[in-house]
Residue, then its C-alpha position, 0 to 999 in steps of 0.5 A: x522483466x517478464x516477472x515484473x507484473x507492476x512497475x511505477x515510474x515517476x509517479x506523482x499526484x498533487x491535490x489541488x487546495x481550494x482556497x477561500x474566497x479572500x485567499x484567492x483573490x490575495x493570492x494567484x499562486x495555486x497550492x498543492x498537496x503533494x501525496x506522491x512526488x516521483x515515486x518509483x519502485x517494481x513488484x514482481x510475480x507473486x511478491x508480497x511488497x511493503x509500503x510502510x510509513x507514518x500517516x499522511x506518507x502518501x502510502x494509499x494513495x499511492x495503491x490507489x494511483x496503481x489500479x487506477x482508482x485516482x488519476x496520476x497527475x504524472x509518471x507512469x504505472x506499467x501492467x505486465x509490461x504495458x502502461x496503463x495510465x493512458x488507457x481509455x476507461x472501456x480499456x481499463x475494464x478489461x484490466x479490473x479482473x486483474x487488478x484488485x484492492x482490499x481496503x481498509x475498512x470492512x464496515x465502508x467497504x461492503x455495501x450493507x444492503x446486499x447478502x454476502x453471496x451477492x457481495x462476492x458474486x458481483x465482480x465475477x458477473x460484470x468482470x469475468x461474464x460467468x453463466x449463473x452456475x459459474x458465479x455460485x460455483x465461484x462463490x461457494x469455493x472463494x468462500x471456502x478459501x478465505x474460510x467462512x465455511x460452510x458457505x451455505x451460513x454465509x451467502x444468505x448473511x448480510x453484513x452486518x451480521x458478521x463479526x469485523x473479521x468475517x467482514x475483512x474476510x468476505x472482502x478478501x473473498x470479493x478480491x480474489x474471486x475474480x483469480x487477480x493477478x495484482x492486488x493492493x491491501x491497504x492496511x487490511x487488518x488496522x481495523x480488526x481485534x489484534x486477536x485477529x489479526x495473525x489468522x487474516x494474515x496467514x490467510x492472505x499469504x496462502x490466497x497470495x501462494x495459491x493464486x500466485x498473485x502479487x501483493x502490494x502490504x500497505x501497513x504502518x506496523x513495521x513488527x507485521x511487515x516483517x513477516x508479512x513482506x518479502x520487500x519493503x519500502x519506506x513512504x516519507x512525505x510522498x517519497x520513497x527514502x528507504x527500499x530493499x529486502x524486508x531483512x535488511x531493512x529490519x535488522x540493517x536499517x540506513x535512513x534515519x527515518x527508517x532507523x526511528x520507525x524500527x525503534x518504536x517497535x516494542x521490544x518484548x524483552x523488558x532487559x534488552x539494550x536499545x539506542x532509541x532514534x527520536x523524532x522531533x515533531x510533527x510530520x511537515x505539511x505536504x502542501x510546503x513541504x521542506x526544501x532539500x531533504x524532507x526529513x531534515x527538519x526532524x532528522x537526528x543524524x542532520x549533517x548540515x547544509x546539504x541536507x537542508x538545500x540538496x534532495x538525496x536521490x534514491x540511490x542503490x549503495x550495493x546488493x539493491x538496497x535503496x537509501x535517499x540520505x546524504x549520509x551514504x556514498x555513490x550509487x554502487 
């Protein structure tokens, strides 16, 4: 357990729906978006975990829930150990120089008005209390390890005279200059040239090796989290449905969902042999969602009632892989 650093347990966050004033006088009844229903996983010292789904999955928001950026409506989020959910916000503090995220959008995620030196420098003052020549020491070799070099062209720079990639890169640069030991990335490489892509990637990687940090990957691309994941989970409808060795779950998928998901991935050889898994429809409202097992409504292999009126469990079915299907046995 010593190399777990982040542990959910039964995470949850429900959204409360305003109503109009007519709805809520029609009805008492307070509605819910369900983003994350009891979510459970861990994520050891210098793993890169994958969180994989359609939109709508619960996936960000579930990075959020973990360093605290939103507030679990239940269950609980262990640091190292500790829970953190119930920490006071000076409490929190002291933890945010070990917990970081890189979001989504670099063009909302960098304040516009201040030069990329001070972008990068500004963690490192209010959460590690460094002398000014600490900080431009920081600065300059964080730089130089996300690869805008050299940094004396970049520091003075605004963002908006960076290229998308420089600006992902400068955001890579903010969250790991205060040396983290947990960061989340939520689609970090969605936003920029597919060109791209790979060298930001590849870029994380080393960071992640470097600074022996664990990594949460949220990422809809399962072709990427292949290689960017050690392990991976599969988010439907706020649940976790599928989780195990990014292997296995690429070349031995179990749930339905997750066997439909590889199968949208291009295959590059025009020739070779698929059996295409379809998925029927639209994702189901997290508001409503379907009784029994969430993914019925769309699922190809439906076996009956079961599944329409029993949730599967998350079980372990041999060698910790994780399926929530009524297709498979005991947990093993």
């Amino acid at each position: 357990m010593e190399d777990i650093v982040i542990k959910a347990e039964n995470l949850k966050k429900w959204f409360p729906v305003k109503a109009g004033f007519l709805s809520s006088l029609l009805s008492k009844r307070q509605l819910f978006v369900r983003a994350v229903d009891d979510v459970s996983f861990q994520i050891k010292k210098k793993e890169i975990f994958g969180l994989a789904g359609e939109s709508g999955s619960g996936k960000t928001t579930t990075g959020r829930l973990l360093v605290r950026l939103i507030e679990p409506t239940s269950g609980k989020v262990y640091f190292k150990g500790k829970e953190i959910t119930s920490l006071k916000e000076d409490e929190m503090k002291l933890l945010r120089r070990h917990m970081q995220i890189i979001f989504q959008d670099p063009y909302e995620s960098l304040n516009p008005r201040i030069t990329v030196g001070d972008i990068v420098a500004e963690p490192v003052r209010l959460l590690k209390g460094a002398t000014p020549a600490e900080v431009n020491e920081v600065v300059r070799q964080t730089l130089e390890d996300v690869e805008l070099t050299p940094p004396e062209e970049f520091i003075l720079r605004y963002p908006h005279e960076l290229s998308g990639g420089q600006r992902q890169r400068v955001a890579v640069a903010r969250a790991f200059a205060v040396n983290p030991e947990f960061i989340v990335a939520d689609e970090p490489v969605s936003m920029l040239d597919v060109s791209i892509r790979a060298e930001i990637l590849k870029l994380m990687i080393s960071l992640v090796q470097k600074y022996e940090a664990s990594f949460l990957y949220i990422t809809h691309d399962l072709a990427l989290s292949r290689h960017m994941c050690d392990r991976l989970a599969i988010m439907y409808l706020g649940k976790i449905v599928e989780m195990s060795d990014t292997e296995k779950i690429v070349y031995e998928p179990l749930h339905p969902y997750t066997k439909a998901l590889i199968e949208a991935v291009p295959e590059p050889d025009p020739t070779a042999k698929r059996i295409e898994t379809v998925i029927k429809g639209e994702i189901p409202s997290p508001i409503n969602p379907p009784p029994g097992c969430r993914f019925h409504t769309r699922c190809p292999a439906y076996i009956g009632d079961i599944c329409r009126k029993k949730e599967p469990p998350l079980m372990n079915i041999g060698k910790n892989h994780y399926v929530a299907c009524h297709l498979y046995g005991k947990e093993k």
